[in-house]
N, CA, C and O atoms as CSV, one atom per row, in Angstrom:
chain,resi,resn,atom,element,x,y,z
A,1,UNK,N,N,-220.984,93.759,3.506
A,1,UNK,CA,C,-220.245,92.816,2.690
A,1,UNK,C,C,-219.867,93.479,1.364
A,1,UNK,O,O,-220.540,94.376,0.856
A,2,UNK,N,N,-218.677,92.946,0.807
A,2,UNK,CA,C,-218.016,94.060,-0.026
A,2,UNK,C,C,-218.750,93.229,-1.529
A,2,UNK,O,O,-218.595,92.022,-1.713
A,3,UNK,N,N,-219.391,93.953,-2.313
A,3,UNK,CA,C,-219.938,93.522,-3.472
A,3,UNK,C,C,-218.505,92.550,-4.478
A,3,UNK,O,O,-217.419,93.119,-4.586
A,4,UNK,N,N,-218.620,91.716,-4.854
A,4,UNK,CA,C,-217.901,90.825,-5.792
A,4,UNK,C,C,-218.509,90.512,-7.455
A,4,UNK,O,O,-219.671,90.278,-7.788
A,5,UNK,N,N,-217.569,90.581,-8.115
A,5,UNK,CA,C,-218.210,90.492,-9.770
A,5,UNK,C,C,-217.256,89.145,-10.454
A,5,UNK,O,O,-216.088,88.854,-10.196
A,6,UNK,N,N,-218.194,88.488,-11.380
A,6,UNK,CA,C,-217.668,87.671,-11.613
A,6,UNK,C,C,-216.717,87.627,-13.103
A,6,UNK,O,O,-216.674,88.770,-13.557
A,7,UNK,N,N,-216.012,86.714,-13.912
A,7,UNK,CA,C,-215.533,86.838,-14.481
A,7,UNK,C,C,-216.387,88.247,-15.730
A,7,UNK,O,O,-216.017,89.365,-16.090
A,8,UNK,N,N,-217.469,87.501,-15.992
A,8,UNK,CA,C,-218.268,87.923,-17.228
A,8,UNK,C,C,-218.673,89.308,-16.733
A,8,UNK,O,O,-218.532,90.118,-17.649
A,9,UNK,N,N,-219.220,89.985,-15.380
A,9,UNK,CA,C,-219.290,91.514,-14.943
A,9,UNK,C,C,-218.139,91.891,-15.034
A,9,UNK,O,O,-218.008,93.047,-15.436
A,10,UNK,N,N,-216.720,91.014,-14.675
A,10,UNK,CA,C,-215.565,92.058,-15.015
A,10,UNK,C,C,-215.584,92.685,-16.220
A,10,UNK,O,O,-215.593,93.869,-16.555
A,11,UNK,N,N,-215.589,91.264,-17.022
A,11,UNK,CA,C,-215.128,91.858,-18.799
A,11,UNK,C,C,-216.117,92.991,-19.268
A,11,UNK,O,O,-215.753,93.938,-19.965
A,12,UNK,N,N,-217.587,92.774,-18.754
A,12,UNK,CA,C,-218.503,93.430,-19.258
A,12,UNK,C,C,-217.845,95.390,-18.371
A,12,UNK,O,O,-217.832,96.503,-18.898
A,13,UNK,N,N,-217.631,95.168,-17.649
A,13,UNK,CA,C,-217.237,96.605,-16.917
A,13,UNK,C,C,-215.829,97.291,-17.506
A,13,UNK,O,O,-215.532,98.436,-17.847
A,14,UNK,N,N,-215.242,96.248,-17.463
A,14,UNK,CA,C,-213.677,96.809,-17.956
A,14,UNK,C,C,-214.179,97.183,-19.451
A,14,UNK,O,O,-214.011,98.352,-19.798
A,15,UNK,N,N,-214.891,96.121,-20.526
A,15,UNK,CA,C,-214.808,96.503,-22.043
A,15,UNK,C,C,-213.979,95.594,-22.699
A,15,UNK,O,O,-213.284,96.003,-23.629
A,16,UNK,N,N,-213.942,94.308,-22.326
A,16,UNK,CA,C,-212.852,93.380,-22.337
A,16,UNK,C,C,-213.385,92.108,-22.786
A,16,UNK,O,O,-214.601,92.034,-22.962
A,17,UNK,N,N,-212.707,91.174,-22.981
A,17,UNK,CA,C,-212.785,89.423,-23.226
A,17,UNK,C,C,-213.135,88.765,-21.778
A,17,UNK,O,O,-212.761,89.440,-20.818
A,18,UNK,N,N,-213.600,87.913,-21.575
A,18,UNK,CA,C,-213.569,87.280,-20.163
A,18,UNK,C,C,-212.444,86.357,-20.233
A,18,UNK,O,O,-211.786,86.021,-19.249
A,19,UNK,N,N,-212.259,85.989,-21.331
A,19,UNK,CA,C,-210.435,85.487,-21.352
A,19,UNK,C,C,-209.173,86.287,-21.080
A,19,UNK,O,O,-208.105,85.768,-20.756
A,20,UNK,N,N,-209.391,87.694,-21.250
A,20,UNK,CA,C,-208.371,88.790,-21.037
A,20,UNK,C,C,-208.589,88.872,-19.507
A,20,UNK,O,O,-207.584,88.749,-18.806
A,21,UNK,N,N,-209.910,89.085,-18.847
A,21,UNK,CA,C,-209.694,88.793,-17.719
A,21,UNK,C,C,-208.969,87.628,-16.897
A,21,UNK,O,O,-207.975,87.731,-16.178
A,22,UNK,N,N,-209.431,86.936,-17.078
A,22,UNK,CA,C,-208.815,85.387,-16.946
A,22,UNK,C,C,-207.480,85.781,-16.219
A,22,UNK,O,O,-207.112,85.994,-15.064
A,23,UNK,N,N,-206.693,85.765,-18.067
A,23,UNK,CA,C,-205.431,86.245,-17.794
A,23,UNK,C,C,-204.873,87.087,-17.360
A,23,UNK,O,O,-203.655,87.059,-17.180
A,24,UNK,N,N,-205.918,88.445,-16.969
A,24,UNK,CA,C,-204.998,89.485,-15.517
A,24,UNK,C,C,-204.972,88.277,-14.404
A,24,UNK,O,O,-203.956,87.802,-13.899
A,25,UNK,N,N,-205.998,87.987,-14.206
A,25,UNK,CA,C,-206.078,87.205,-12.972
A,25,UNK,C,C,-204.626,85.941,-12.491
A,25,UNK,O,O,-204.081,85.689,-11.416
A,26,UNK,N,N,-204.397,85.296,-14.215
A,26,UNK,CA,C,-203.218,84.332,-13.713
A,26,UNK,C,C,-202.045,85.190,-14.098
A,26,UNK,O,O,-200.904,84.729,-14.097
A,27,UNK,N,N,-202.342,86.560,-14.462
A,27,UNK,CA,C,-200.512,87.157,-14.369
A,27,UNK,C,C,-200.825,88.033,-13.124
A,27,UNK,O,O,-200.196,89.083,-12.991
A,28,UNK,N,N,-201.719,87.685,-12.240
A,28,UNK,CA,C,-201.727,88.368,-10.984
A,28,UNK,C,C,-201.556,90.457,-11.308
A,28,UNK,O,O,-200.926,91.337,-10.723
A,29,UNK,N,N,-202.395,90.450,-12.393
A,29,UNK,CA,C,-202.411,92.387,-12.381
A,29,UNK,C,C,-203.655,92.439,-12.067
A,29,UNK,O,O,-204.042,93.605,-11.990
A,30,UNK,N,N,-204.914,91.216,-11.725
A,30,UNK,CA,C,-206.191,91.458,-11.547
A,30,UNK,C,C,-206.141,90.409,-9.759
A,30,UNK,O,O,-205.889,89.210,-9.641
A,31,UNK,N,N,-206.385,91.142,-8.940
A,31,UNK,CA,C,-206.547,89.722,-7.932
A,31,UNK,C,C,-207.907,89.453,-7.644
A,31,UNK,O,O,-208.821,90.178,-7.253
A,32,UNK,N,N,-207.832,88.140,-7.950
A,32,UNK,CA,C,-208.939,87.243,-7.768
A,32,UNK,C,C,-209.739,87.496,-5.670
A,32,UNK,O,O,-208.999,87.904,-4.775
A,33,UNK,N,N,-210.804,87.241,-5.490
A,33,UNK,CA,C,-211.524,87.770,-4.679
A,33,UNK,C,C,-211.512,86.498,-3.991
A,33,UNK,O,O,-211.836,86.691,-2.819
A,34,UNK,N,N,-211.144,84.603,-4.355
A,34,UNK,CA,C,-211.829,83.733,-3.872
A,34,UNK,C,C,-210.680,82.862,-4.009
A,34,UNK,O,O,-209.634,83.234,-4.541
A,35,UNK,N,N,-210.895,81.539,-3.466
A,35,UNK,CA,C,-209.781,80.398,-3.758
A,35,UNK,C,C,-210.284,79.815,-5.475
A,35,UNK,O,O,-209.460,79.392,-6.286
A,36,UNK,N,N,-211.605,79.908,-5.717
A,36,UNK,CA,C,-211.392,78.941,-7.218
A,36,UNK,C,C,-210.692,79.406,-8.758
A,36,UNK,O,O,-211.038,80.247,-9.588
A,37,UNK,N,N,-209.816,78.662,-8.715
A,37,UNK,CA,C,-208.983,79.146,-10.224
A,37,UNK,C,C,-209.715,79.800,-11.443
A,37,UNK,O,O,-209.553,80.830,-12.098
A,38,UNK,N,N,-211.044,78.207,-11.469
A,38,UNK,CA,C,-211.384,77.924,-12.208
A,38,UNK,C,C,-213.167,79.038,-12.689
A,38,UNK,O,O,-213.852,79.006,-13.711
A,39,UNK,N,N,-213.257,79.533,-11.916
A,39,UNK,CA,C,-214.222,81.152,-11.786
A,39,UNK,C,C,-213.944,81.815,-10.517
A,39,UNK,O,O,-214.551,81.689,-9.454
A,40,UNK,N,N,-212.878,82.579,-10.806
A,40,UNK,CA,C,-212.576,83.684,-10.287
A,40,UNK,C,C,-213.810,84.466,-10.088
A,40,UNK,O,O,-214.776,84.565,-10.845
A,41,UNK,N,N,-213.566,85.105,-8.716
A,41,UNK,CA,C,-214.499,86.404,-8.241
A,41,UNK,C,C,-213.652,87.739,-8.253
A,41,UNK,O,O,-212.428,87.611,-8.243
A,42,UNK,N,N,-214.033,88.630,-8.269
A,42,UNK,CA,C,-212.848,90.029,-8.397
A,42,UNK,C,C,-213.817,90.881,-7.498
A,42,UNK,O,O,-214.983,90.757,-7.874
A,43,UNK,N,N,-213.613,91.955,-6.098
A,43,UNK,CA,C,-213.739,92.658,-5.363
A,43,UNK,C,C,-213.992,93.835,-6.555
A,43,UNK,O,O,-213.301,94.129,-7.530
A,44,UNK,N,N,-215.265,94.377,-6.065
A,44,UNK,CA,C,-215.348,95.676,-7.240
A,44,UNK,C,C,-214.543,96.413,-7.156
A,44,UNK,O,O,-214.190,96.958,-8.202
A,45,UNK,N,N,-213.932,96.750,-6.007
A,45,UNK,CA,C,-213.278,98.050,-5.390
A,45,UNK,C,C,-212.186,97.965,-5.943
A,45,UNK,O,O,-211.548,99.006,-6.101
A,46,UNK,N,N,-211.611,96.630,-6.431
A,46,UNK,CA,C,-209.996,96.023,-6.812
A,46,UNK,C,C,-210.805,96.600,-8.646
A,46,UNK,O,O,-210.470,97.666,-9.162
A,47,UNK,N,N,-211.448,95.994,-9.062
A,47,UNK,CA,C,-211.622,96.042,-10.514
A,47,UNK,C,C,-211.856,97.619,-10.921
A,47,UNK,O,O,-211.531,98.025,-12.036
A,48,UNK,N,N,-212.383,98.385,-10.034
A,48,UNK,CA,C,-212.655,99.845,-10.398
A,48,UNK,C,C,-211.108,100.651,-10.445
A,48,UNK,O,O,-210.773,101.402,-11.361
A,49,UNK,N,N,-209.919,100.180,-8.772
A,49,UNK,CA,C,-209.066,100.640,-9.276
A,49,UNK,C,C,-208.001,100.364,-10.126
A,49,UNK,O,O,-206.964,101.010,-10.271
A,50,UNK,N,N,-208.378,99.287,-10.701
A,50,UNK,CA,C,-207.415,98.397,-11.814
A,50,UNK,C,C,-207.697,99.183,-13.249
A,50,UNK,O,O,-206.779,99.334,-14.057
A,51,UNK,N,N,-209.246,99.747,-13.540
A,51,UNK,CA,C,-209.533,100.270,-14.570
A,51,UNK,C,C,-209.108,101.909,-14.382
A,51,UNK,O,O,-209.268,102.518,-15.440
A,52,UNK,N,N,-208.597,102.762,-13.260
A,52,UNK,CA,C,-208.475,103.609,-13.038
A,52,UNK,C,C,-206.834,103.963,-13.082
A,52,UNK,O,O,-206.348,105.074,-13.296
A,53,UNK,N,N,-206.114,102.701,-12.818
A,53,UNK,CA,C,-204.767,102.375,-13.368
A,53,UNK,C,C,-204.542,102.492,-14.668
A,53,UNK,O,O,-204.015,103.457,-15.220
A,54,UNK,N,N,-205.098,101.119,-15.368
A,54,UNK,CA,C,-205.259,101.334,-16.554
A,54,UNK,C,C,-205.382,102.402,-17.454
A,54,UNK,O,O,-204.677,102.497,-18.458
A,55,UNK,N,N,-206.157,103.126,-17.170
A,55,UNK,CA,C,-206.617,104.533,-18.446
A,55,UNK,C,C,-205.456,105.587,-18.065
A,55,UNK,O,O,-205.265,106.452,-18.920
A,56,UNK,N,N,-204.562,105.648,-16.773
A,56,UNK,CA,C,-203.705,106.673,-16.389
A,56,UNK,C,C,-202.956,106.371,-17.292
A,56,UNK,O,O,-202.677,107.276,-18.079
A,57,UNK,N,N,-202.333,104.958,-17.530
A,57,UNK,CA,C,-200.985,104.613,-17.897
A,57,UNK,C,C,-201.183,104.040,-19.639
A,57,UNK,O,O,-200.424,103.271,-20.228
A,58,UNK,N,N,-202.555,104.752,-20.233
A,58,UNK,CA,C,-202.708,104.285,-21.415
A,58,UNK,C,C,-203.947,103.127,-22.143
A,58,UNK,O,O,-204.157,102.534,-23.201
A,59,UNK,N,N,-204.322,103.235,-21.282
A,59,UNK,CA,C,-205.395,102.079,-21.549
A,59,UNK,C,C,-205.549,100.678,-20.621
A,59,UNK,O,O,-204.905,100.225,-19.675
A,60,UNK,N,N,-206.919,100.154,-21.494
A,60,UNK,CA,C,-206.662,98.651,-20.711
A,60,UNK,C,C,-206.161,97.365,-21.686
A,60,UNK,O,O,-205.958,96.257,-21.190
């Protein structure tokens, strides 16, 4: 089973707000792992290469 992190492990991993997460999630640059809006789950594998995006193209 593929490990999942929640809002607050994202922010804490990325270096971020859990509101900045949030909002990857509703401008769809972060995809959410689950159906609830309202606490998003994020696939590590998605959040590791989102932060690996990120730092290519300048940061997060």
């Amino acid at each position: 089973m593929e490990e999942v992190l929640s809002v607050a492990a994202t922010a804490e991993f990325l270096g971020i707000t859990e509101a900045r997460v949030k909002r990857l999630a509703r401008e769809s640059l972060l995809s959410s792992a689950g159906d609830d809006k309202e606490q998003p789950v994020f696939k590590s594998v998605d959040v590791k290469r989102y932060k690996e995006l990120a730092e290519r193209i300048g940061g997060i």
